[in-house]
Every structure is written in C-alpha cells, then in structure tokens.
C-alpha positions as CSV (number, residue, x, y, z in Angstrom):
1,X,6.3,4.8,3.2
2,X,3.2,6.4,5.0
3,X,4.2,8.5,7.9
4,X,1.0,8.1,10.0
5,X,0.3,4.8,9.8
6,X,-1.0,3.8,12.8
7,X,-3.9,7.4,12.5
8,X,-7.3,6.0,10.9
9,X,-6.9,7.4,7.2
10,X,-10.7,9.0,8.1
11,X,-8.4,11.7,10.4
12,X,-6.4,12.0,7.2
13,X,-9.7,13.3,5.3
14,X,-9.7,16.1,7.7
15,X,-6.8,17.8,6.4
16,X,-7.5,21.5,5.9
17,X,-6.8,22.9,2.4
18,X,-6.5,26.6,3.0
19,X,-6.6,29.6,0.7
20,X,-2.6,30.6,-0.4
21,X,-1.4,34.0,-0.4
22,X,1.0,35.1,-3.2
23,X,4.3,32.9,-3.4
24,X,7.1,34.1,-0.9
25,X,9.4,32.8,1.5
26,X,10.7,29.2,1.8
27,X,10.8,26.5,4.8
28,X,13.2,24.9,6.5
29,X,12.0,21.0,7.4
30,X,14.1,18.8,10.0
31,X,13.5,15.3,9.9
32,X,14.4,12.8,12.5
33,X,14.9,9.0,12.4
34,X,14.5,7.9,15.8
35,X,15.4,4.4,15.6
36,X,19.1,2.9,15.5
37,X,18.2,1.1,12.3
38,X,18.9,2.5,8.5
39,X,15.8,3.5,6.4
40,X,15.8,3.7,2.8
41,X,12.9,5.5,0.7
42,X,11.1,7.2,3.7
43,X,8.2,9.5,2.3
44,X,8.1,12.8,4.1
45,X,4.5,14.6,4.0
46,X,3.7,18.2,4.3
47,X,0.0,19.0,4.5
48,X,-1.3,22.0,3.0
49,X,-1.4,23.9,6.6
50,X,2.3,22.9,6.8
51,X,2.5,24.5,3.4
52,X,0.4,27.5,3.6
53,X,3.4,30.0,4.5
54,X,5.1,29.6,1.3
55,X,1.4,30.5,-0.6
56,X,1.2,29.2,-3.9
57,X,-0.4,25.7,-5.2
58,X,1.0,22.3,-4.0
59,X,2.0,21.3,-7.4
60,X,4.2,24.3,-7.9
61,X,6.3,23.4,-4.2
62,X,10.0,22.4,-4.6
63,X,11.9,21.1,-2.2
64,X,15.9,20.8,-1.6
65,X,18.0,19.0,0.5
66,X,21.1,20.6,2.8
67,X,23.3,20.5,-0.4
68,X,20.6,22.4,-2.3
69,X,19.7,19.0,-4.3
70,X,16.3,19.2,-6.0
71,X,14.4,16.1,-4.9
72,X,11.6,14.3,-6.4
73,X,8.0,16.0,-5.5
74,X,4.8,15.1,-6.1
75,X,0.9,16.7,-5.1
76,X,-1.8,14.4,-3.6
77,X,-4.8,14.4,-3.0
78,X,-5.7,12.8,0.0
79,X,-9.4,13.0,0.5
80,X,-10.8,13.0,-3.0
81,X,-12.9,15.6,-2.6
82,X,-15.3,16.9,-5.4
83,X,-12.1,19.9,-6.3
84,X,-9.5,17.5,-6.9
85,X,-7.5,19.6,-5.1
86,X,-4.0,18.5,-3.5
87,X,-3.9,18.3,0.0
88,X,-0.4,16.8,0.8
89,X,3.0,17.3,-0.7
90,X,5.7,14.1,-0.4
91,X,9.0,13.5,-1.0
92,X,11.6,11.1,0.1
93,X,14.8,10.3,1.7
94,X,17.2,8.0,3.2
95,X,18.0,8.0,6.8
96,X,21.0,6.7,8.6
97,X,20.6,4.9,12.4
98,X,19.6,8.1,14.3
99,X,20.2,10.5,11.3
100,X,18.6,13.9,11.3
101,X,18.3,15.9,8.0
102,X,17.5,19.3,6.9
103,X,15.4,20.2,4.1
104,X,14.9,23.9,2.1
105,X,10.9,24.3,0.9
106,X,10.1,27.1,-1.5
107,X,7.6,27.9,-4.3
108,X,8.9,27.5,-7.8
109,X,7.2,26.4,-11.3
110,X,4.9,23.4,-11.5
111,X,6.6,20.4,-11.5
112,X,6.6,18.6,-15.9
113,X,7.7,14.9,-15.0
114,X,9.7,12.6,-17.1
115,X,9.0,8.9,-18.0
116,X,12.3,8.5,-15.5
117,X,10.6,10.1,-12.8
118,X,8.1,7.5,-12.1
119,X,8.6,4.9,-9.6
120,X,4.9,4.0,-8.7
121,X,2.2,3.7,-11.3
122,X,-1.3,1.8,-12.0
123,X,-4.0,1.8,-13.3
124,X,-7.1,0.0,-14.6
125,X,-6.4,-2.7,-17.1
126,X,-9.6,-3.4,-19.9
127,X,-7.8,-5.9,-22.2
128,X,-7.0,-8.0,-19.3
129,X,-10.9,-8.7,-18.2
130,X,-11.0,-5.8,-15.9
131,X,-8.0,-5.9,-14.0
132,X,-6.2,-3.6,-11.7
133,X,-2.2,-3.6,-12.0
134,X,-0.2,-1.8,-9.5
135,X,3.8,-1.0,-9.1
136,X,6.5,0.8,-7.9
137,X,10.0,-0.1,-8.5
138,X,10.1,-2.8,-6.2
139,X,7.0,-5.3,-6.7
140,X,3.2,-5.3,-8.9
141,X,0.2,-6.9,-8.1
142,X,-2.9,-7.5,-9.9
143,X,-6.7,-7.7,-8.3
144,X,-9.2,-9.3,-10.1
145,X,-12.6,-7.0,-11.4
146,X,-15.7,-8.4,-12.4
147,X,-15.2,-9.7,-15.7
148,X,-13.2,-12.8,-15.1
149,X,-16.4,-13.8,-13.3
150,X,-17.8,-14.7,-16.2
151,X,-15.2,-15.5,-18.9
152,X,-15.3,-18.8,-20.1
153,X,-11.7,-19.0,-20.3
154,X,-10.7,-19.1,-16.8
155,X,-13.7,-18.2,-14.7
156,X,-13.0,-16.8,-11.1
157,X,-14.4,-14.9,-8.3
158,X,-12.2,-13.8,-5.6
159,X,-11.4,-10.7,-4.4
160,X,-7.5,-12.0,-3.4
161,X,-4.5,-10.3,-4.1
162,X,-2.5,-11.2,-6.8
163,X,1.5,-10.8,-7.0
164,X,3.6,-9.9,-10.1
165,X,7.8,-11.0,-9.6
166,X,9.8,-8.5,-10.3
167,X,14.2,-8.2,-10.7
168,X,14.1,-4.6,-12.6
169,X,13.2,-1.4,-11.0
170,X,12.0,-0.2,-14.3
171,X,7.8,0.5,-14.5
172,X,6.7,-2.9,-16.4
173,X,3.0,-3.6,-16.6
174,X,2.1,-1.5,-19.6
175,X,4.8,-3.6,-21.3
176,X,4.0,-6.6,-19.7
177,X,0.5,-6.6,-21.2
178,X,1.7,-5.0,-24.4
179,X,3.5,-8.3,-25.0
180,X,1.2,-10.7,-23.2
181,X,3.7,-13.2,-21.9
182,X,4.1,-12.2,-18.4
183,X,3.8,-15.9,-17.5
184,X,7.0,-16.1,-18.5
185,X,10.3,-14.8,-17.7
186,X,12.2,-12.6,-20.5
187,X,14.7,-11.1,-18.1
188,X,12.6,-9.0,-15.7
189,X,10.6,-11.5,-13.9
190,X,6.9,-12.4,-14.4
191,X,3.6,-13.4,-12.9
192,X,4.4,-16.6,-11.6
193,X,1.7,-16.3,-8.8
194,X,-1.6,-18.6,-8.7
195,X,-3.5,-16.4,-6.0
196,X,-7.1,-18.3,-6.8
197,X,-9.7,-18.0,-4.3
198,X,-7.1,-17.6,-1.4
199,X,-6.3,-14.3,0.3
200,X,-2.5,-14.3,-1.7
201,X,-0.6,-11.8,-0.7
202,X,-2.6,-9.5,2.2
203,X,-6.3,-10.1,1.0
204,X,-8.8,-9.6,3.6
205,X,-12.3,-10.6,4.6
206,X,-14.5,-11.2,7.8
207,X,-14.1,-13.5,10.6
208,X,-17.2,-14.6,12.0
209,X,-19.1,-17.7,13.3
210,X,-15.6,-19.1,13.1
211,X,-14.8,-19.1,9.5
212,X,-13.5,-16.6,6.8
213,X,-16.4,-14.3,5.0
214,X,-14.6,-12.6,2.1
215,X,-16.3,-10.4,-0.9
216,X,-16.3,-11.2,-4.6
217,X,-14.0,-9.5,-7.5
218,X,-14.4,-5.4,-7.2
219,X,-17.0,-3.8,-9.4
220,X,-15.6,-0.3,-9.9
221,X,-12.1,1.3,-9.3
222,X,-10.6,5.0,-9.1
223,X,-7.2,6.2,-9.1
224,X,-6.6,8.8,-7.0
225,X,-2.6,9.6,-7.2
226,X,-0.6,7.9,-9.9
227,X,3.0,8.6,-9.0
228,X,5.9,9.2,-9.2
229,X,6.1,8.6,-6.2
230,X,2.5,7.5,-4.9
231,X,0.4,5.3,-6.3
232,X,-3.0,5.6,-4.7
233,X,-6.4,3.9,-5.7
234,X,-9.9,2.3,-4.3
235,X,-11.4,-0.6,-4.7
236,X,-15.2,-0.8,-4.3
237,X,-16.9,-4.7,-3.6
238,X,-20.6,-5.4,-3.7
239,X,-22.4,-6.1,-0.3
240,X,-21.5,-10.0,0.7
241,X,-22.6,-11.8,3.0
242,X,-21.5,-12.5,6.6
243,X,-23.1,-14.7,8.2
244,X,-26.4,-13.5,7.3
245,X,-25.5,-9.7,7.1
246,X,-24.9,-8.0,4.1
247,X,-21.8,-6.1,4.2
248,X,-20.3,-3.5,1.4
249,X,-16.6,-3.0,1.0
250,X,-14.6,0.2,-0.4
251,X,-10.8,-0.3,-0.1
252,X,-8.1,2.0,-0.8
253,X,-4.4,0.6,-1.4
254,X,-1.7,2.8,-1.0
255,X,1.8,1.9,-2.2
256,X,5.1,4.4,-2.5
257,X,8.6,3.8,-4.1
258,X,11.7,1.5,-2.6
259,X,9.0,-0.1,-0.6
260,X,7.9,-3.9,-0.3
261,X,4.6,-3.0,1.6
262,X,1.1,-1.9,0.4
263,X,-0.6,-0.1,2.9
264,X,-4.4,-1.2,3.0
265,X,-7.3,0.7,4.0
266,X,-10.9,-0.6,4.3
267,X,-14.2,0.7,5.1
268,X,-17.1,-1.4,5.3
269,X,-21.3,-0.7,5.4
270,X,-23.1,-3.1,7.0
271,X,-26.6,-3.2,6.0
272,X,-28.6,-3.9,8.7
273,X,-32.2,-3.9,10.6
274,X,-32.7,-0.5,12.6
275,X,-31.9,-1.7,16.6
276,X,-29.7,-4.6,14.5
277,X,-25.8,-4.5,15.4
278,X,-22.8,-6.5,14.3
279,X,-19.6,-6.9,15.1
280,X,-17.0,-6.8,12.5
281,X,-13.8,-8.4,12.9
282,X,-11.4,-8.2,9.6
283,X,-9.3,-10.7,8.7
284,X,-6.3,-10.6,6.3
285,X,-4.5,-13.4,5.4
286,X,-2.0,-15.3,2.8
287,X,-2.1,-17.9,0.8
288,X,-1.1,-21.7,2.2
289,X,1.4,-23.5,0.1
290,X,3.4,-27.0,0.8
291,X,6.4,-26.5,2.1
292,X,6.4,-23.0,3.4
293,X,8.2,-22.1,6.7
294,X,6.1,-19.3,8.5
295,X,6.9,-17.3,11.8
296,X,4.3,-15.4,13.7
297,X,5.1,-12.5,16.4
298,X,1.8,-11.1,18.1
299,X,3.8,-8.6,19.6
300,X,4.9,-6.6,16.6
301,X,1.5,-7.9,15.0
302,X,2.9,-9.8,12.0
303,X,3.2,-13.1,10.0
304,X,5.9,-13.6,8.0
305,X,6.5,-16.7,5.1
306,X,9.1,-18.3,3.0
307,X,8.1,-20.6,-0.1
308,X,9.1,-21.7,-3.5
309,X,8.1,-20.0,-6.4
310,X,6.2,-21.8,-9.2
311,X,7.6,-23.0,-12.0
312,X,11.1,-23.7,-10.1
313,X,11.4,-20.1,-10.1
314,X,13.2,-19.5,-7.2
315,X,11.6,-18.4,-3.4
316,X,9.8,-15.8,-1.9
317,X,8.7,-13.9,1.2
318,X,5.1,-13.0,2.1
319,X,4.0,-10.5,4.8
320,X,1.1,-9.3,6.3
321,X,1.6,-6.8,9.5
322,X,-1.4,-5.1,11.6
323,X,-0.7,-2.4,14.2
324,X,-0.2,-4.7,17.5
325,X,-2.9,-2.8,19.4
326,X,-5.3,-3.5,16.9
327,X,-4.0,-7.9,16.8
328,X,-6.8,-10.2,18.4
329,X,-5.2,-13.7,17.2
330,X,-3.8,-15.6,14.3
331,X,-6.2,-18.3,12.6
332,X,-6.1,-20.3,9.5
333,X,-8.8,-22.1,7.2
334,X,-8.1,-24.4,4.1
335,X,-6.8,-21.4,2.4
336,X,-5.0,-19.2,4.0
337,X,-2.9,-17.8,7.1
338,X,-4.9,-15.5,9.1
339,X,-4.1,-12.6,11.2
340,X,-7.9,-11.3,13.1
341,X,-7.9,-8.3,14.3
342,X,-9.9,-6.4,17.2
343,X,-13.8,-5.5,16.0
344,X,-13.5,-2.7,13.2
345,X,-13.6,0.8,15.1
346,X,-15.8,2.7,12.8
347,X,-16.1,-0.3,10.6
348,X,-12.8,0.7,8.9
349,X,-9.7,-1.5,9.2
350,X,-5.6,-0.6,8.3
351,X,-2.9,-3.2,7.5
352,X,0.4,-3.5,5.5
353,X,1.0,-6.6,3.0
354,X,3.8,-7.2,0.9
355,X,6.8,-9.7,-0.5
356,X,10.0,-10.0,-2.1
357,X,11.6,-12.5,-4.4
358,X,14.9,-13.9,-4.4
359,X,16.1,-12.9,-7.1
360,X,15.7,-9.5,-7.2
361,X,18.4,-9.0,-4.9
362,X,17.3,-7.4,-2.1
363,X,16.3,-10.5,0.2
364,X,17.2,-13.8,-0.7
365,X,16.7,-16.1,2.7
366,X,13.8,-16.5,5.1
367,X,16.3,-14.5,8.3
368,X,16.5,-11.6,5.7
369,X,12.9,-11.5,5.3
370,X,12.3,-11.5,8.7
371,X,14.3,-8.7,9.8
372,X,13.1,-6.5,7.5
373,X,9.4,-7.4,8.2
374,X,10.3,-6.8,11.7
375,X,11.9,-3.8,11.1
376,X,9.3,-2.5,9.3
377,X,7.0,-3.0,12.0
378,X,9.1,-1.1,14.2
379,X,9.1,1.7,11.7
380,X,5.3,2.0,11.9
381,X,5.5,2.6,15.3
382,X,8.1,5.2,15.3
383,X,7.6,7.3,12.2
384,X,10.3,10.1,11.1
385,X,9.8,12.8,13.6
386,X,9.1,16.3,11.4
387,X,9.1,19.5,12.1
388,X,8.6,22.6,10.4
389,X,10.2,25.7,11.0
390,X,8.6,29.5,9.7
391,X,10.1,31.8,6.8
C-alpha cells in the first residue's frame, strides 16, 4: 500500500528527479513496522533523491532482501510530467508485529517482466462502451466512461464505482472480456455487482445544501503506471453542477498488489465569478442494499458493511476510510452511505475504498472485515518507518 497516505499527493508532485552519475555503489534500506499487528504486501518507495547515490536510471535499480533475494521492482512516475520520467522506485514486503528488515539497493540491468510478474494491471476498455477495468490480485472494478450514456442497450450516467468478485489471484479482465460472460461465474468469480447511479464501492461527490452533488460518467482517462506492482490512472469528469456552481473533477486511483483498498485522489476546479467563493465538502459513499449490517467509527474515520451478494452468490464487505482529521460526519441519501469530510483544502480530497468477498478466502464474516478495515486504518497512520543508509 501507499506509504504517505495521509501527505496531499500535490507534495508528492514535488519530488525532485535529479541528474545520475555513472552507476556505483549500493544501499542499504531498513524498514520498520511500528505497530504490534502483521502486514502483508507493504510497498516500500524510494524517491529518486533517495536513489541518486547509486546513479543510474530508476528502471535499471534492483533491490535484495537480507538473504540476497531479488524482489519484485518496478519505476513510476509519480507526477506525469511532460518526460515521462520515473520518479519513485517500489517494492514490497511482509512485516511481522514490530519486525524490522534490511534491504541491499544496487544498480543492475533494466528490469524485462514476465506475464507472472504482474499483480496489478488496467487499462481502458473500447469494446465495453468505454470502460475503465482495474485489478490487482486481490479485487477489479470497472467505472463507467461516456459511452454507456448513450447506448440504447443499457443507458446510464453515473460516475459510481463498480466492483468485479474475484477467488483467483491470476490478472482476469482481458479474459473476462475476451469471453464476455463475466456475469457469470466459470470458477474465478464474476461481476455480480449492480453499482447504478449509487456511489458503489467508494464513489464520491459534493455535499451541499444538504444533499449529494455527484459528476457524470468520465470523459477521458490516462494510465500512468500499469504494474506489476502499481496500477496508476486518472479519471477526468466534465464540470457538474453544485448547487449552482460548476465544478470540474480529475481523479486519480491508485491501487497496489495483496491489497483490498484503492487509494483515491481528487482535484476539483470550481468555476466561479471573480470575488465568488465556495466551499467544497466531498463526500464518498457506498451503495445501500436490504439487509446489510454496517458499523461506523468516526474516530479511525471509516464505515464498514456486510451484504449478500447477488445472484445468491455469497457476501461481501465494503469499506470506505478517510484520514480522521479530515472526518466532518457520516450522512446518507436514498442511495448511499455517506462519509463528509472537512471543506477540500486546495480543493483536492484523499480517501481509501475497497471490499472483499467470501469466497475468496481471505475474509468470510462481517468481525473479519472489520478488523482488517480497522487495522488498515491504523496502518495509514503509522506507515513503515524507512531509512536509508549511504554507500
């Protein structure tokens, strides 16, 4: 998962790429869990500065653990810029209650990936009226772009989040569609969701005048990493309105492997009067359903659910967590459970949304759920303490 997730991803942008001397040397990384709880998949970064000692390109760094292990590395580009050029390196690891681990960084060849390698993926999806799918080796999900607008078939606008029920840790949306009966399960699970003009799983909007403003399907998309470990993208919206203002929406989705959680980012552009102000309090929320049994802790700023599946196909658990200083109140409409948060600083917003199904394994009763939602939150808080020691 995202070690600074609780940092606006705007001080992210300012990441300094730096000019590399010729390759030399390597670097020792120590990485701390500070929490008595296990952590599974935890994504170490190293920022180009980190990186700068060992002087060659980011997609040539190799990294080992205190066996001498090679482990999984992959080059990102954080801020897009007009280069292209990687900014952060990641890699994970597992992490016992309290653990500290050492890691060996060195220069080597640039990394050729195998089909194997890839635990994260998406990408923009034409034959399925302008979709975007998304995955890792846990979960997928599937926002709607603007052609389904239109189409006669099943016409709908809604910018929701859509989930895709998953028991297989293999990569399965370019299958999925390949086929084109991922409405029904063949072994691996399917897309038994019916998100419709709810929030499903960790949409978002506006709260204002008492009531839930939300935009319509996105108009354009970008990848910006693609795994194997990462799967990065944005998400732009026309301007909507809220309650009388226009407003424009760009969001970025963030997901990396072993996890259950999407990290969102948004930044909106109001459109406004010169002297004209407005306040801009997001809102994320998840979709209603008969039945469900829900839990809501301000403190750790999360909502957690527990529902059937449709089409008898088992349960599931829904999530959507905020960082607690950031929680103003939980609300709901027709639609949707709400969590509102504090008016957007810099009109940008960060949240995590995610869920598991039963039977995939890994949780398979509401208490599970909730401890590792809870435990999750706690990891945001206390990400794995790094630090990097010189050639």
């Amino acid at each position: 998962m995202i070690k600074t997730r609780f940092i606006p991803l705007a001080l992210l942008f300012a990441l300094p790429v730096g000019c590399f001397a010729a390759a030399g040397g390597t670097l020792t990384i120590k990485a701390t869990n500070k929490l008595p709880i296990a952590r599974s998949s935890e994504t170490i970064e190293l920022s180009a500065k980190d990186l700068a000692p060992v002087g060659t390109a980011l997609d040539t760094i190799h990294v080992k653990d205190a066996a001498g292990k090679e482990l999984l590395c992959q080059a990102v580009d954080n801020d897009y810029d007009a280069y292209h050029k990687p900014d952060l390196v990641i890699f994970q690891a597992d992490f016992g209650p309290g653990e500290t681990k050492s890691f060996t960084v060195s220069a080597g060849r640039k990394h050729e990936y195998e089909k194997a390698d890839y635990k994260a993926f998406g990408r923009f999806v034409r034959e399925r009226f302008d979709d975007f799918a998304w995955e890792d080796d846990r979960n997928a999900h599937c926002p709607y772009g603007k052609a389904p607008e239109t189409w006669d078939g099943e016409p709908l606008s809604s910018s929701t989040i859509d989930i895709w029920s998953k028991r297989t840790p293999r990569l399965v949306i370019n299958d999925w569609y390949l086929t084109d009966n991922y409405h029904a399960d063949a072994g691996e699970g399917a897309d038994f969701y019916s998100a419709g003009l709810s929030r499903g799983d960790g949409g978002s909007g506006l709260w204002a005048d008492d009531r839930l403003w939300v935009s319509r399907n996105f108009v354009q998309s970008r990848t910006l990493a693609n795994g194997p470990i990462r799967v990065m993208f944005e998400l732009v919206y026309e301007p909507f309105n809220v309650n009388g203002v226009s407003v424009g929406e760009v969001k970025r989705v963030t997901l990396d492997a072993g996890q259950h959680f999407d990290h969102y980012w948004t930044r909106y552009q109001p459109f406004v009067r010169p002297g004209q102000s407005v306040v801009l309090a997001p809102a994320i929320g998840l979709k209603k359903v008969s039945g469900e049994q829900k839990e809501f802790n301000a403190e750790h700023g999360w909502i957690a659910k527990w529902e059937a599946v449709e089409k008898n196909a088992g349960s599931q658990g829904l999530a959507v967590l905020v960082p607690p200083d950031s929680f103003e109140k939980q609300a709901e409409d027709k639609l949707n459970l709400l969590v509102v948060t504090k008016p957007a600083k810099n009109n940008e917003a960060s949240w995590w949304a995610g869920f598991c199904w039963d039977k995939a394994g890994q949780f398979t009763t509401l208490d599970a759920w909730k401890k590792h939602v809870d435990e999750f939150s706690r990891e945001l808080g206390s990400p794995i303490d790094v630090t990097i020691s010189p050639p």
